[in-house]
C-alpha positions as CSV (number, residue, x, y, z in Angstrom):
1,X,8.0,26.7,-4.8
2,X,7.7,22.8,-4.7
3,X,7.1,23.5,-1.0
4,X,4.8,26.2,-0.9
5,X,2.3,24.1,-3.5
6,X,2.7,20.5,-1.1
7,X,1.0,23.0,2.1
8,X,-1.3,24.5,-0.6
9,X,-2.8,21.5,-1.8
10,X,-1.5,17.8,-0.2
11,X,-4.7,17.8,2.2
12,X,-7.2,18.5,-0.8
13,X,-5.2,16.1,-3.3
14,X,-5.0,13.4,-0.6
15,X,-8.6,14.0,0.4
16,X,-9.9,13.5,-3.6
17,X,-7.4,10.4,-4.3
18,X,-8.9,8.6,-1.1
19,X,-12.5,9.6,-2.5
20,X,-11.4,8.1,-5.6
21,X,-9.4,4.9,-4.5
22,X,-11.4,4.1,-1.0
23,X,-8.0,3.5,0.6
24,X,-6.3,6.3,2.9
25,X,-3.3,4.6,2.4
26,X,-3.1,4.4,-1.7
27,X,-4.1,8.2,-2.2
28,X,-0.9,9.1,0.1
29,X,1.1,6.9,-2.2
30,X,-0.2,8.5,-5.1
31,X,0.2,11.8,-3.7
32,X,3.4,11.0,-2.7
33,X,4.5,10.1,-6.4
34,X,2.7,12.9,-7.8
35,X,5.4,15.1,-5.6
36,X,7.9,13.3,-6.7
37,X,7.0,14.1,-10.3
38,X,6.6,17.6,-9.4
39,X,10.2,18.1,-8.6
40,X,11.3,16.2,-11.3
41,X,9.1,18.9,-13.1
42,X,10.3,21.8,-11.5
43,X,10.9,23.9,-14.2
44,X,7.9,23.6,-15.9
45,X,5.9,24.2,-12.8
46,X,7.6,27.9,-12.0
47,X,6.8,29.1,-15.3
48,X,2.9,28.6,-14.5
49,X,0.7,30.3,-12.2
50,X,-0.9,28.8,-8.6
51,X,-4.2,27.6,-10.5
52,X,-2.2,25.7,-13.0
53,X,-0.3,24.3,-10.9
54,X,-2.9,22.7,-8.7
55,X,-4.4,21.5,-11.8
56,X,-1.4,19.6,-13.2
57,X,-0.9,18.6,-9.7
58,X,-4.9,17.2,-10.1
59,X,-4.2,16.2,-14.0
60,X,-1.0,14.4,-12.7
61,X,-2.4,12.4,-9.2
62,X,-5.6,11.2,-11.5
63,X,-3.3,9.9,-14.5
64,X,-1.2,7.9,-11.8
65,X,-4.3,6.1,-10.5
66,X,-5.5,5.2,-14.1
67,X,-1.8,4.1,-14.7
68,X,-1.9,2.0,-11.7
69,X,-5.2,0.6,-12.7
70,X,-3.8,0.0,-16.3
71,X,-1.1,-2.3,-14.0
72,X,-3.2,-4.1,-11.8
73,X,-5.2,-5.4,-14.4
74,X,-2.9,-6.8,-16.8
75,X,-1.4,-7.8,-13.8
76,X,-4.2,-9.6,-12.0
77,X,-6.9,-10.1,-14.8
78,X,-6.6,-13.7,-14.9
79,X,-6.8,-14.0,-11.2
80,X,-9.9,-12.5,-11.3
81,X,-11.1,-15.4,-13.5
82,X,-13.7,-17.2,-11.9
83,X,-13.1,-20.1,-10.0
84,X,-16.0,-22.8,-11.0
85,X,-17.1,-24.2,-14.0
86,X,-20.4,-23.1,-13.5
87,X,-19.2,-19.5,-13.3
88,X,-17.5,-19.4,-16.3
89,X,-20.2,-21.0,-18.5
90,X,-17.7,-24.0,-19.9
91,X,-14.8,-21.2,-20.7
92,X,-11.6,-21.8,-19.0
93,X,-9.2,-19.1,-17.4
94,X,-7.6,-19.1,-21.0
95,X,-10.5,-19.0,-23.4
96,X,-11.4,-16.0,-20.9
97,X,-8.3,-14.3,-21.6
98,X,-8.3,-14.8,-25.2
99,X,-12.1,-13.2,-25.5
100,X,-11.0,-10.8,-23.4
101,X,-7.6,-10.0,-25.3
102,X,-10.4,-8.9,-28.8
103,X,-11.8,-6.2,-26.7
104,X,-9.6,-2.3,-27.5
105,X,-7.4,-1.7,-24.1
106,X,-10.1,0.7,-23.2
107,X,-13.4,-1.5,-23.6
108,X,-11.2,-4.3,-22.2
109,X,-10.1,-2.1,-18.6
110,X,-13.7,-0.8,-18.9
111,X,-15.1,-4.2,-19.0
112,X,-12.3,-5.6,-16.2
113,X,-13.1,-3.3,-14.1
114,X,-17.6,-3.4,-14.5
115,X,-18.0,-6.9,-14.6
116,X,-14.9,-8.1,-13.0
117,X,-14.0,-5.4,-9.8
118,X,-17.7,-4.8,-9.5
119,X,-17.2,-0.6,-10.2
120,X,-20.7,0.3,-11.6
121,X,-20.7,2.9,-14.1
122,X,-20.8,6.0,-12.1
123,X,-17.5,5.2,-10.6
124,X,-15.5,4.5,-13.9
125,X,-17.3,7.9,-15.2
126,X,-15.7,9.3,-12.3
127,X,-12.5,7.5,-12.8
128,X,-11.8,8.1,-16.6
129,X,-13.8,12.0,-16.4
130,X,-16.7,11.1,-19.0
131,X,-20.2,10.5,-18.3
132,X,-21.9,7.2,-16.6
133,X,-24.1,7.3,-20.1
134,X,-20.7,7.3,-22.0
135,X,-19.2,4.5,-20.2
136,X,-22.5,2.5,-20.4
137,X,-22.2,2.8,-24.2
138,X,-18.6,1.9,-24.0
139,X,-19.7,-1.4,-21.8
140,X,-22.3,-1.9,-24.3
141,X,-19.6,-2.2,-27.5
142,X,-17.6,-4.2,-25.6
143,X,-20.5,-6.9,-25.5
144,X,-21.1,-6.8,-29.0
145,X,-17.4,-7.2,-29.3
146,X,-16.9,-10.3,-27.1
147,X,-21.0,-11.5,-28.8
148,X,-19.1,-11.2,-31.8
149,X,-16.2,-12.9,-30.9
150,X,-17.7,-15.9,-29.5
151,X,-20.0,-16.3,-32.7
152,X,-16.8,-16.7,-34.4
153,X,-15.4,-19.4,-32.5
């Protein structure tokens, strides 16, 4: 069964993840682990039919890619930091972190990922399945948040 569902959808999975992640190489990964999570999940999957299982297959790639976005970023975000005092406006890599750390995990990767990765808000709609207007309001409470924050300093 595991099988039959890798030659029904791997191509179409592996084409969306490398529309998603811009790198051929890290929507095979994901894909790869997705697999790997369907035959831990076996049992589940023969009790549903073929359109369910392409979309848990779908539900299961895009949750990996958020998860390894969740990573990276608490991984990397204060390598991200910018380099020159000028840049940062008098805030060092710490007082960065610390603004950063009052935002909700969601505003916070939100706001990593805008103002920091450069994704514009078309691409994180795409990435977290909500509307560009939806994540522009989420970027927007995230400012007030950190406005907020640095009053209160």
């Amino acid at each position: 069964m595991i099988e039959a569902l890798y030659h029904l959808c791997q191509k179409e999975l592996t084409d969306w993840c490398q529309y998603m992640t811009c790198d051929r190489t890290q929507a095979e990964d994901l894909v790869q682990e997705a697999f790997l999570r369907a035959l831990l999940h076996a049992d589940l999957l023969h009790t549903l039919n073929e359109s369910q299982r392409r979309a848990w297959m779908y539900r299961t790639v895009k949750n990996l890619y958020v998860d390894k976005i969740r990573h990276s970023f608490r991984e990397t975000v204060t390598d991200r930091m910018p380099e020159t005092a000028a840049d940062t406006a008098g805030f060092s890599e710490t007082d960065i972190a610390m603004l950063l750390s009052v935002l909700p995990d969601e505003e916070r990767m939100l706001f990593v990922m805008r103002y920091l990765q450069g994704y514009n808000a078309t691409e994180l709609g795409k990435i977290f399945c909500q509307p560009p207007g939806t994540i522009r309001f989420k970027l927007s409470s995230a400012r007030k948040h950190l406005r907020e924050a640095m009053k209160g300093e």
